[in-house]
C-alpha positions in Angstrom: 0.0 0.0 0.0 1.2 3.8 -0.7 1.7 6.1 1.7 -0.1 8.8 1.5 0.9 12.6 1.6 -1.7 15.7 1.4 -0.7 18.9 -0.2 -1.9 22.0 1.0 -1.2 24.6 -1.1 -3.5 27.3 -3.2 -0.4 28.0 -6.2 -2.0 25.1 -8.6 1.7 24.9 -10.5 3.5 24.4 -7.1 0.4 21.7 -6.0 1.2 19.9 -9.8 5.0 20.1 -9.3 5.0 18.3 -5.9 2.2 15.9 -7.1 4.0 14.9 -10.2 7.7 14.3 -7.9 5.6 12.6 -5.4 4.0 10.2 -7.6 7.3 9.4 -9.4 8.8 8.4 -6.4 5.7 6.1 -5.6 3.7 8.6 -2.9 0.2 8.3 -2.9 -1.4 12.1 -3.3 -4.2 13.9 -2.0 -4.2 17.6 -2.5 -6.5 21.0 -1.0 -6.2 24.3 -2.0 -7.0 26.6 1.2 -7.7 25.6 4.8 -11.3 24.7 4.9 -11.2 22.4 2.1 -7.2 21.0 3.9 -9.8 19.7 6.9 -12.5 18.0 4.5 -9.6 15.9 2.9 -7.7 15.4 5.7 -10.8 13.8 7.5 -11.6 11.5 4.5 -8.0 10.3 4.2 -5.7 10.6 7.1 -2.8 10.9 5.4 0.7 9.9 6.9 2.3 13.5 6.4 1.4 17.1 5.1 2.9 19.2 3.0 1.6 22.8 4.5 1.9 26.6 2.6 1.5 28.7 5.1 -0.4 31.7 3.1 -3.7 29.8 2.3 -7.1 31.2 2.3 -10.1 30.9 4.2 -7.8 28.9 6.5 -4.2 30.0 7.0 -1.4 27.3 7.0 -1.2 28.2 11.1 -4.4 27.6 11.8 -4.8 24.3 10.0 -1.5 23.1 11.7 -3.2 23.5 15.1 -6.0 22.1 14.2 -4.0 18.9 13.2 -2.0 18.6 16.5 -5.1 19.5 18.8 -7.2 16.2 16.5 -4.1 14.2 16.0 -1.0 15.2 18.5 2.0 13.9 16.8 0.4 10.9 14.7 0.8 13.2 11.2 3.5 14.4 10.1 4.2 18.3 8.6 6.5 20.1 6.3 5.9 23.4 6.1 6.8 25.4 2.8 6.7 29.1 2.5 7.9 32.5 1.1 9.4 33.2 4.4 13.1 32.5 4.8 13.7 34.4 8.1 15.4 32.5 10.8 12.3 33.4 13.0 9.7 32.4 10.2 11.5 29.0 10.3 11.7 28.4 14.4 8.0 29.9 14.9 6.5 27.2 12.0 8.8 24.2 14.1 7.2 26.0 17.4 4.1 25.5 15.7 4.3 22.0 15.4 5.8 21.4 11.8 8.6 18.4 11.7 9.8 20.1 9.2 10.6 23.6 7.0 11.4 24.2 3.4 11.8 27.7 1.6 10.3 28.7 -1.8 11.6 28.3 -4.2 12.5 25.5 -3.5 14.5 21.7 -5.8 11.4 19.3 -5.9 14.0 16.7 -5.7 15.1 18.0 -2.0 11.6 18.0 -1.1 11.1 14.2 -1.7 14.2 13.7 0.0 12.9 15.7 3.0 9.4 13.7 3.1 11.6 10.4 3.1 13.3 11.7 5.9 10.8 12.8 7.9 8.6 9.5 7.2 12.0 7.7 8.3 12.4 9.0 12.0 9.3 9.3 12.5 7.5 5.6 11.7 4.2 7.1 10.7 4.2 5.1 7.6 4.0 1.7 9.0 1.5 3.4 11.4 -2.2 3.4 9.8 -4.0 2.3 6.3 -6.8 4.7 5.4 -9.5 4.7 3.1 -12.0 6.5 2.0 -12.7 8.5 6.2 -12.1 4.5 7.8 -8.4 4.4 9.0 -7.2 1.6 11.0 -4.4 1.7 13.0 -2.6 -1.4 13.8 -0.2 -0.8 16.3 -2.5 0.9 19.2 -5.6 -1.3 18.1 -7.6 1.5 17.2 -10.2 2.4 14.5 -11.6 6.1 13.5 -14.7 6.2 10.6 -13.7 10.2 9.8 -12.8 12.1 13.7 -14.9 9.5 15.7 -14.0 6.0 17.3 -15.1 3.2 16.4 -15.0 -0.1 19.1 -14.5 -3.3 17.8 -14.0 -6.8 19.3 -11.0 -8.7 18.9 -12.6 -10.4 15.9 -14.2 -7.7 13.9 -10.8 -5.9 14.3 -8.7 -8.2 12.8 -11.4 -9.2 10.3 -11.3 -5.2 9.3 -7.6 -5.4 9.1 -7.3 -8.0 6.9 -9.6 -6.3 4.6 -7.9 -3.1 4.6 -4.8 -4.8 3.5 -6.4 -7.0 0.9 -8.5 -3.5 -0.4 -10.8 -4.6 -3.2 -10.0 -8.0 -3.4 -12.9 -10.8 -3.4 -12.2 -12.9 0.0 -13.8 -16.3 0.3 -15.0 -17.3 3.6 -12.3 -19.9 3.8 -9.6 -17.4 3.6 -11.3 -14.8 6.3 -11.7 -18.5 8.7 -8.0 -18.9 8.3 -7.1 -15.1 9.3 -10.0 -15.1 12.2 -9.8 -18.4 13.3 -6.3 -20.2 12.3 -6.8 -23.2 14.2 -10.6 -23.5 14.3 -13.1 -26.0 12.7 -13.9 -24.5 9.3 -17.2 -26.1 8.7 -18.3 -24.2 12.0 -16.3 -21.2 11.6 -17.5 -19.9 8.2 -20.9 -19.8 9.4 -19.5 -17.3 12.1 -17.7 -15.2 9.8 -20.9 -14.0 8.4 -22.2 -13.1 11.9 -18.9 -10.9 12.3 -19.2 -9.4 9.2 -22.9 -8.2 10.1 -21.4 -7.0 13.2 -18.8 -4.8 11.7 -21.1 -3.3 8.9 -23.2 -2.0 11.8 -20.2 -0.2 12.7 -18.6 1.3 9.6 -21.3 1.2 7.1 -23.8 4.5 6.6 -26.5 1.8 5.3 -25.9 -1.7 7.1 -28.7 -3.2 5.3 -27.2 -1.9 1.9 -23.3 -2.1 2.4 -20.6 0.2 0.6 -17.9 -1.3 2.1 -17.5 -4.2 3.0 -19.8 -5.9 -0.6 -20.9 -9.8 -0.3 -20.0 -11.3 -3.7 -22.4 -14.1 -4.3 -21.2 -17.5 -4.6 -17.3 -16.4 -3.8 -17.0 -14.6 -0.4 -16.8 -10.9 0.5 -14.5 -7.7 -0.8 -13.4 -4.5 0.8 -14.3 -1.7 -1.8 -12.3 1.3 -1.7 -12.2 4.5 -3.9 -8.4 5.3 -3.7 
């Protein structure tokens, strides 16, 4: 799976260049142009780091840093990237809470670097899968559907798990029994599987009784559908 890196910025050329070196170097990217819309995509994605201007609109870079320590602490990483090449532009943006700060202009190829670096020391990569507002997090046993938790047993979590890293793949119930239940009775288990998944739609799902997604495929077993 990708990771996944948001880029805040309202200059459309600067958004494409950092897209376009992202992608080449095999980042997944999301992208907002001013602070509100930053928060929308940030809550349907959860990206692993952020790539913050500072002079946005509606929202200012500031701002939507706080806002992403006060909902995530230190769980998301930030490099800031602005105009502002003062020594006390750059401490005040670190004070802030940004892991890192990069001038404009600025080599695209030094910015990849720095986003490699930053993923490096600080693990967040290997930290969470996201899709689509669900993001699981696999190491601290917790699940949020957009800002909210979501509780799940022991079962339902690692059945969600396994979905999230099989992400629209068909699943047969055999396969799920063998994740679930390793050294169960299949010819009991696979009836329970069923019950968990039913469980877990009532959780995550907007419609449980018409499911986006987690999708029975008739005849073959279940599949996690994503839009990413």
């Amino acid at each position: 799976m990708k990771q996944t890196i948001m880029v805040v910025e309202d200059d459309k050329m600067i958004r494409d260049l950092v897209r376009i070196y992202l992608e080449k170097n095999h980042f997944n990217v999301i992208e907002a142009c001013d602070g509100q819309e930053a928060k929308d995509v940030f809550l349907q994605y959860r990206p692993c780091l952020i790539i913050l201007d500072l002079m946005l609109p509606k929202v200012s870079g500031e701002e939507f840093c706080t806002w992403v320590r006060e909902l995530e602490g230190n769980e998301v990483a930030i490099i800031m990237l602005s105009a502002k090449t003062q020594t006390n532009d750059k401490i005040a943006g670190l004070k802030l809470g940004a892991d890192d700060y990069m001038t404009k202009p600025f080599d695209p190829n030094e910015m990849v670097a720095h986003v490699e670096a930053v993923l490096r020391r600080s693990g967040l990569s290997r930290e969470q899968m996201v899709y689509d507002g669900l993001c699981i997090k696999p190491k601290k046993g917790e699940v949020l559907l957009y800002e909210q938790e979501i509780k799940l047993t022991k079962f339902e979590f690692n059945l969600l798990y396994y979905f999230m890293k099989n992400p629209n793949l068909v699943l047969s119930r055999e396969q799920l029994v063998q994740q679930i239940y390793p050294n169960e009775e299949q010819d009991i288990m696979e009836r329970t599987i069923d019950a968990h998944i039913k469980k877990l739609r009532e959780k995550i799902e907007t419609r449980p009784a018409k499911p986006v997604r987690i999708q029975t495929v008739r005849g073959m077993g279940y599949k996690f559908v994503t839009t990413q």
